[in-house]
N, C-alpha and C positions, 0 to 999 in steps of 0.2 A: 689942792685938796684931794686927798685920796673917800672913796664911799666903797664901804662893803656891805654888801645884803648878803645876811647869810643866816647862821644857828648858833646859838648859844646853848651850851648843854652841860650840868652837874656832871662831873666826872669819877667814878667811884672807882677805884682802881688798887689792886691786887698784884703785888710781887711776889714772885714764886722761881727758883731755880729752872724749871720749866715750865712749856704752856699746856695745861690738864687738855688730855684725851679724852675721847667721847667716854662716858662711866668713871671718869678718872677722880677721886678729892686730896687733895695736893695743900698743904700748908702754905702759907702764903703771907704778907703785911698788907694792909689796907692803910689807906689815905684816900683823900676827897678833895675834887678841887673844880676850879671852873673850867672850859674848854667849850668843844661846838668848833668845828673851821673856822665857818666865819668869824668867831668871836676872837680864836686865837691870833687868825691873820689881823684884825684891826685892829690888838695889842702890837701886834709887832710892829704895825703901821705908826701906829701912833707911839710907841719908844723907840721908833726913828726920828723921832722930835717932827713928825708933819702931821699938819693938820688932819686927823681921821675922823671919820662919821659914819656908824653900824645902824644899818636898819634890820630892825629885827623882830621877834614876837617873843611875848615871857608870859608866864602865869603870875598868877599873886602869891607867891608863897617866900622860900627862903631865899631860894636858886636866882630869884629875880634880884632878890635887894644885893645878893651877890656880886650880880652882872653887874646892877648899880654902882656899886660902892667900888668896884675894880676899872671898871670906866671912870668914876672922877678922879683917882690916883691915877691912870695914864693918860689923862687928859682925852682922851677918847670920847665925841661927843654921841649920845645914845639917845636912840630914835626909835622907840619901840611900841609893837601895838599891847594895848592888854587883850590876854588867852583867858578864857574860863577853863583850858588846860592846864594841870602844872607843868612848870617850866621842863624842856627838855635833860635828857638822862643819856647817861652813855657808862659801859660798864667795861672796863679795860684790864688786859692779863698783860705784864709786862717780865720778859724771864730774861737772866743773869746773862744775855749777850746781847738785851735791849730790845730784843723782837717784842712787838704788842702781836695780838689779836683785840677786837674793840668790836662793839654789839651796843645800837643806840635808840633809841626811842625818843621819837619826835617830839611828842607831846605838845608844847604850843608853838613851835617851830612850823607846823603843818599847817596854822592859822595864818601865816604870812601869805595874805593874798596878792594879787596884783592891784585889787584898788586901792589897799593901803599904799602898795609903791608907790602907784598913780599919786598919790595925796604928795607925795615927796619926789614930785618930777625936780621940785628946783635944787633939791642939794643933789638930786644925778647927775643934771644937766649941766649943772654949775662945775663940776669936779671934774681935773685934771686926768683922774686914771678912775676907773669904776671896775671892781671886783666882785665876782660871784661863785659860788660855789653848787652842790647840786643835796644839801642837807635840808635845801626848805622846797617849795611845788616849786616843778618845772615852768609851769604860767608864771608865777613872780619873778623867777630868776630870768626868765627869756622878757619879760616887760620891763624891768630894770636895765636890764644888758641895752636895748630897742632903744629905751627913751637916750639913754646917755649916747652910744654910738652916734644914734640923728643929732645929738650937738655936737656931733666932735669930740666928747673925749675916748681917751684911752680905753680899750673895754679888756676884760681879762678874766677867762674864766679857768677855774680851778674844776676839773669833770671829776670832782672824788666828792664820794666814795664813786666807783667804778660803775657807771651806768649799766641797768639791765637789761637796756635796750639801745637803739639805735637812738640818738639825741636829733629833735625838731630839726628842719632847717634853717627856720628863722630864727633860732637861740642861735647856731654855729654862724650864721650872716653876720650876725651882731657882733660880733669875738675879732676883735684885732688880733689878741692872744689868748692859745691856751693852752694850760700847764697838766699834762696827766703826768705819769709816771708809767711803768711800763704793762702794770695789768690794765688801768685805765686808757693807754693807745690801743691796746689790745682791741677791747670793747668797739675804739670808736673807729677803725679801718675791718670794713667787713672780709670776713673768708682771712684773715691774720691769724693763722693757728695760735691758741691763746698759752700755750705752752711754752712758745719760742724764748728764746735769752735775748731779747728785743738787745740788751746792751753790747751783747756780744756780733751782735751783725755788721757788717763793712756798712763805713761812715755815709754812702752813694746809696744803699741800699735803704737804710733807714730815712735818711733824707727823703725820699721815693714815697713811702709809708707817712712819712710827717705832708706830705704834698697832698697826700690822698686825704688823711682826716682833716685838714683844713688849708685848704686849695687855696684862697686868698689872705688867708694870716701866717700868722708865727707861731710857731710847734716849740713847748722846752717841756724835752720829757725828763721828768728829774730822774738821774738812777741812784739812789741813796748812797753809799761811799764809795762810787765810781761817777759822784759829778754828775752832771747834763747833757743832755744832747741839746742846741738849737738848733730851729731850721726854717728860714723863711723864703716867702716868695720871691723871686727874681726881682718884681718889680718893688719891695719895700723890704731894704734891707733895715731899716732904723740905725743907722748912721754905721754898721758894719762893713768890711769889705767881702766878707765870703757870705756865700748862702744857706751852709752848715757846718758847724767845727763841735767840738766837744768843750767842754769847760771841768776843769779838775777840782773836787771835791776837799774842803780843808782839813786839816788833821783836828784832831776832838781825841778827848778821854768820854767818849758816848756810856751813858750807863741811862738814859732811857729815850728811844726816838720819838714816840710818842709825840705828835707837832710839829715834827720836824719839817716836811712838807706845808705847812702850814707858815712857819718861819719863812721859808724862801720863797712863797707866794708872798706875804704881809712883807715884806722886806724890799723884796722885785719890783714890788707894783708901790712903794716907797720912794725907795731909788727912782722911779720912772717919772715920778711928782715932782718931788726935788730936785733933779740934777737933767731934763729934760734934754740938755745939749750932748750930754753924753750919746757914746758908740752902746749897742745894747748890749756886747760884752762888758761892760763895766757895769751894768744894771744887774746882770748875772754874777759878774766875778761875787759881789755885794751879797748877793743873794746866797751863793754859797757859803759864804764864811758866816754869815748870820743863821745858817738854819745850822751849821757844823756846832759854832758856841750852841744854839737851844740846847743839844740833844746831851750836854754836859751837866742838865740842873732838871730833876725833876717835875714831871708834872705836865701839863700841854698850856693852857695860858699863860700859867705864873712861873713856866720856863723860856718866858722869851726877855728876852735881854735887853737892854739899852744900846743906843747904836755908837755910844761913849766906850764901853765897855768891848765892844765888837773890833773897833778900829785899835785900841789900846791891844787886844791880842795879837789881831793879825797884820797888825802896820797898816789897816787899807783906812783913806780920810772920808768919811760922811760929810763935803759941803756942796 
């Protein structure tokens, strides 16, 4: 079983040939859909045919029966507290070469505390891989992460959106793995000029960088169509033979990213449930071609795909 704690959020989102400047008003199409990290990654968890389980918080309103009613079509089991907040909001600009800009508001996402977690230590503890993200309190997501780790499983945190600060020590203790990208490494290795081309750096180098943000786990910093970096510690390669390599990105007709990073977390951390004996390149290889198909179908939750449909593209077997 795969468990994600994380956010579910109404997604209201705006096509436009480019993304509006400060003062700027720009023509645009509008649509509406579900999304939230968390919610996204435990779609795609659970349309990799494995068992997934979202803890989460909603309001009473529409955004909830939503959540609902998208969770029993992917079979995704839903574990949520009730908010006197309406369900969380996210407002997204998407232009004509796929780039977003995205602007969210918590709303009952903010209510996910840690003694709700606490109430649901047994599907933590019980699950094979446990996923978190940083769209709900940092206290829940670092008590989630804690409870599961102390059983043994997998822990994986996703640090986006891009921390404002320096992240706990006891949340990063907890992390087998975690996934930034490269303004979120940025963040979590201090004095890392935040401007650098993290992807452009010699493979020894960034290796270096992934050692510093998390000294005892494994670094995969996604770099959107330039693939992955891994990078793990000496003493736990997870069935790899090297300590850092790069993983190549799949071809896509992209016309909106939007989840995309969301895809190759809910997929990774799928892959990692499932197929347990695997080298973690092949939890990766998976994870790439899975987040490559999302970014072909718009939308953030209701773009994530079937992992039938994934292997039928790119020749790779999901058993």
């Amino acid at each position: 079983m795969v468990c994600i704690v994380g956010s579910f959020n109404v997604d209201h989102v705006w096509r436009c040939e480019t993304l509006p400047m400060a003062g700027q008003t720009l023509h645009g199409e509008y649509s509406t859909g579900p999304g939230g990290k968390g919610f996204n990654q435990a779609i795609a968890s659970a349309r990799c045919g494995v068992s997934s389980h979202f803890i989460c918080a909603l309001g009473d309103d529409a955004g909830a029966a939503w959540a609902r009613e998208l969770a029993a079509q992917s079979h995704l089991q839903l574990i949520a507290k009730q908010s006197v907040h309406p369900t969380g909001t996210a407002g997204i600009w998407v232009d004509a070469r796929a780039h977003n800009a995205i602007l969210i508001s918590a709303g009952a996402n903010a209510d996910l505390d840690p003694t709700f977690v606490l109430q649901h230590a047994a599907e933590l503890q019980g699950a094979r891989v446990v996923l978190a993200q940083l769209e709900t309190p940092l206290p829940s997501v670092t008590q989630a992460l804690r409870l599961a780790h102390g059983a043994g499983a997998l822990t994986v945190l996703n640090p986006a959106p891009a921390p404002l600060s320096h992240l706990p020590s006891a949340l990063l203790e907890a992390c087998t793995v975690i996934t930034p990208n490269e303004t979120e490494l940025a963040r979590l290795v201090p004095d890392l000029d935040p401007t650098a081309d993290i992807k452009a750096l010699p493979d020894a180098e960034l290796h270096a960088l992934c050692r510093r943000a998390l000294p005892q786990g494994t670094v995969v910093v996604t770099l959107g169509d330039h693939g992955c970096f891994v990078s793990h510690p000496q003493a736990q390669l997870h069935g790899d033979r090297a300590t850092h390599y790069r993983a190549a990105a799949y071809p896509a007709q992209a016309i909106d990213t939007t989840g995309a990073g969301d895809a190759f977390n809910g997929a990774l951390c799928a892959s990692l449930a499932q197929r347990s004996e695997l080298p973690f390149a092949e939890h990766v290889q998976w994870a790439c071609a899975y987040a490559a198909f999302s970014t072909e179908q718009p939308g953030a939750a209701l773009s994530m795909p079937d992992a039938a449909a994934v292997s039928q593209r790119y020749g790779i077997a999901f058993t």
